[in-house]
C-alpha positions as CSV (number, residue, x, y, z in Angstrom):
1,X,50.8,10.8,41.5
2,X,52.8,8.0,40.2
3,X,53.7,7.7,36.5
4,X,51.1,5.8,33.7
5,X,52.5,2.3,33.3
6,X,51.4,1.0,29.6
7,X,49.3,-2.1,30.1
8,X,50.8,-5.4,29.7
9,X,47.8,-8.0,29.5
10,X,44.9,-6.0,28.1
11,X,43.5,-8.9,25.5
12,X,41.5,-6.6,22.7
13,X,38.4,-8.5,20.7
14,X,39.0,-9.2,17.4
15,X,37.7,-7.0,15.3
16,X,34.4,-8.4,13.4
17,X,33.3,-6.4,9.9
18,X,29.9,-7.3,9.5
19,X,29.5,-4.9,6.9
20,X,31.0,-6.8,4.2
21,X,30.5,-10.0,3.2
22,X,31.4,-11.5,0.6
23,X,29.8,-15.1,0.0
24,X,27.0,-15.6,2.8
25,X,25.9,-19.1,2.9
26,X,22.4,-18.5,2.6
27,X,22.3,-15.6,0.4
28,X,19.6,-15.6,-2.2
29,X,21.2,-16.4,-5.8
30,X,20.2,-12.9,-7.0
31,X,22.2,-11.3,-4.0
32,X,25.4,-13.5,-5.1
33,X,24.3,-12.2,-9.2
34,X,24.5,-8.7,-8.2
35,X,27.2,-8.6,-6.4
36,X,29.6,-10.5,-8.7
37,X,28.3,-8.2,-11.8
38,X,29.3,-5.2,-9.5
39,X,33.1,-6.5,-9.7
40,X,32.3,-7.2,-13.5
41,X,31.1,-3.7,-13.9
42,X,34.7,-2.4,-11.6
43,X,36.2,-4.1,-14.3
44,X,34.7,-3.0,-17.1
45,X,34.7,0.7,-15.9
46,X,30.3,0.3,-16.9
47,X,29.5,4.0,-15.1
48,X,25.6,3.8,-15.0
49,X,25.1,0.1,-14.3
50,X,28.0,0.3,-11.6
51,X,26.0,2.9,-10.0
52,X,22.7,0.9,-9.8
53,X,24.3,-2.1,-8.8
54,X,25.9,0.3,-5.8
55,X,22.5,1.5,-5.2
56,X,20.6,-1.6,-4.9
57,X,23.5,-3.2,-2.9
58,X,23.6,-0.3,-0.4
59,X,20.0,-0.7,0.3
60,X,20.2,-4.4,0.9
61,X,23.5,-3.8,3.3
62,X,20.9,-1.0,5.3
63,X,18.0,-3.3,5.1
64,X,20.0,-6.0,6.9
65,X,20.7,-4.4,9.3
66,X,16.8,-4.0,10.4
67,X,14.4,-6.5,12.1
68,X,13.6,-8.1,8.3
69,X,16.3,-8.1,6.4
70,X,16.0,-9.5,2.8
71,X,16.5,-13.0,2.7
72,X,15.0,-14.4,-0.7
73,X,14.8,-13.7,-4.4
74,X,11.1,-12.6,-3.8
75,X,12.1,-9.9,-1.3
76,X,14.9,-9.0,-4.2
77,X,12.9,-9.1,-6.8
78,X,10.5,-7.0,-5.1
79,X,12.8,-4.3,-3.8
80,X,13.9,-4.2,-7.8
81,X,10.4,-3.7,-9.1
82,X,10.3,-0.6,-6.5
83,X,13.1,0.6,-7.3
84,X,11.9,0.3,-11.6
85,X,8.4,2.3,-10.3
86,X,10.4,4.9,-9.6
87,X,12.9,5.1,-12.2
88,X,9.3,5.6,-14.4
89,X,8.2,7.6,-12.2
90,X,11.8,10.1,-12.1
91,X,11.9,9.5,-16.1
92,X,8.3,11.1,-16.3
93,X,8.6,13.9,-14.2
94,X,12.0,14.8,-15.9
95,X,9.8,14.8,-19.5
96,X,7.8,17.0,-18.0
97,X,10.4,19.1,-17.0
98,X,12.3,18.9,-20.3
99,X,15.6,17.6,-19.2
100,X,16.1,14.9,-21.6
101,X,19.6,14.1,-20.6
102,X,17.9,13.5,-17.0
103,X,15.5,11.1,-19.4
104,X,18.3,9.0,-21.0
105,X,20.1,8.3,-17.6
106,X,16.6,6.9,-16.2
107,X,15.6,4.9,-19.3
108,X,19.0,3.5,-18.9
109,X,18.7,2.7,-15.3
110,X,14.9,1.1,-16.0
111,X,16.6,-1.3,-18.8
112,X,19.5,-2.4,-16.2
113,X,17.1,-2.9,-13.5
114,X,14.7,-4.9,-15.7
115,X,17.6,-7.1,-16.6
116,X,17.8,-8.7,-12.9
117,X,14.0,-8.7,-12.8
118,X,13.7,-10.7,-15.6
119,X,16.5,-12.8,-14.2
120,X,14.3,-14.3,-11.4
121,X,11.7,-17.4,-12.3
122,X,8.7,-16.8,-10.8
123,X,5.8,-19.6,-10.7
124,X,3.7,-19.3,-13.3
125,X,0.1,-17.9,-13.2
126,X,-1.5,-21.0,-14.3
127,X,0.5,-23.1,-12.0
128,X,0.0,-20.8,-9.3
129,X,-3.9,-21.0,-9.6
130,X,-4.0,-24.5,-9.9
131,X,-2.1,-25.3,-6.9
132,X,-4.5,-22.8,-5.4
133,X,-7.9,-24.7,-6.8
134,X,-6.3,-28.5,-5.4
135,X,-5.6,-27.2,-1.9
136,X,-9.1,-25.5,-1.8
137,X,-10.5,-28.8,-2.6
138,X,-8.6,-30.6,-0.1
139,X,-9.3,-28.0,2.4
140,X,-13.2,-28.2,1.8
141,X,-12.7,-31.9,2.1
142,X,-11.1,-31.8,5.2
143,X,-14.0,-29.8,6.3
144,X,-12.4,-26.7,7.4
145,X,-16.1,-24.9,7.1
146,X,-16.0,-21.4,5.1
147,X,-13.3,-20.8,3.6
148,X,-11.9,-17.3,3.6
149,X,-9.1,-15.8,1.5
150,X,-7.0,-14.6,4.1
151,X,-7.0,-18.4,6.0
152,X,-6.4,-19.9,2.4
153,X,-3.4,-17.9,1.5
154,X,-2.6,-18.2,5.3
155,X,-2.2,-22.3,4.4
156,X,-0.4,-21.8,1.4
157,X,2.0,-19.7,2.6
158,X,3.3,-20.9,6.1
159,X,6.2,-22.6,6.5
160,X,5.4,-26.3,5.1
161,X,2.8,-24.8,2.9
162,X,2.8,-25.7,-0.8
163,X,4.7,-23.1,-2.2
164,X,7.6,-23.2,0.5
165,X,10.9,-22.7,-1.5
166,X,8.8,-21.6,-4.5
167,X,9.6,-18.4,-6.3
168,X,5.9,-17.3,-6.1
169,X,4.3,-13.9,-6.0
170,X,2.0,-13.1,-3.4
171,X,-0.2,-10.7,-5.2
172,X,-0.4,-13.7,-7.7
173,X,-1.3,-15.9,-5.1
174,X,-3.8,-13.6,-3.7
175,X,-5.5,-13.1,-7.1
176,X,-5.7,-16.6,-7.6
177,X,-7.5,-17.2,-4.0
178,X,-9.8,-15.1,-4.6
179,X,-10.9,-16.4,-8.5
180,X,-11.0,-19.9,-6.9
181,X,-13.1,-19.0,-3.9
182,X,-15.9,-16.9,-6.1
183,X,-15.9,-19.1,-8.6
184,X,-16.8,-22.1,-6.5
């Protein structure tokens, strides 16, 4: 058998690291937020909100690597209000429990969690259902027969629906379908 000869031309890929990155063009402004408080909190050596900004960061890293990644400051805002259900929901069962110092750590992770999702400006309720009554109207005079909720939000909500590139709520929306829709 003749001797191994190294290889000459092999050209190798460049290496890609899709885990990290840094300033995505499209990320939502709440993305860019969280992670530039994460370097803030590196800096400033701030233990617990350090480790929820890891946390929530970590899950938006997995969750983009799935078929629907997070993409706007609803999904964010969303995947925050999750994560504050169950900081309530740990901080209750440690009361119960009687580990207090358990209690303190999620009552500390609730208020840093509640910071971002107040951060986010959401359509209000009263704009939200006003929007909803004039495109109802429109709809009826259109003649688009009976109206359901599900084809109403289905209008409002498609691509070059009214509240395209609006911060808006979908449970909001929803409510707001169906007070128009009984009460007409």
């Amino acid at each position: 058998m003749p001797p191994l000869r190294p290889l000459r031309h092999v050209r190798l890929a460049p290496s890609l690291r899709f885990y990290s990155a840094p300033s995505t063009p499209g990320a939502p402004p709440l993305l860019l937020k969280l992670r530039s408080d994460l370097k803030s909190a590196l800096k400033a050596r701030d233990a617990p909100r350090l480790a929820v900004l890891r946390s929530l960061l970590a899950e938006v890293t997995n969750q983009s690597k799935t078929a629907s990644p997070l993409q706007t400051d609803m999904q964010l805002l969303s995947l925050l209000r999750k994560r504050q259900a169950s900081a309530e929901t740990a901080k209750q069962e440690f009361e119960k429990a009687g580990r207090g110092d358990l209690v303190e750590k999620e009552v500390e992770q609730e208020g840093i969690l509640g910071e971002y999702v107040g951060s986010v400006e959401t359509v209000s309720e009263e704009e939200v259902k006003a929007t909803v009554a004039a495109e109802v109207a429109r709809m009826r005079a259109e003649g688009k027969g009976e109206l359901k909720a599900g084809l109403v939000m289905k209008e409002m909500l498609k691509k070059d629906g009214v509240f395209e590139g609006k911060n808006v709520e979908k449970v909001v929306v929803a409510r707001a379908v169906k007070d128009v829709l009984a009460g007409e």
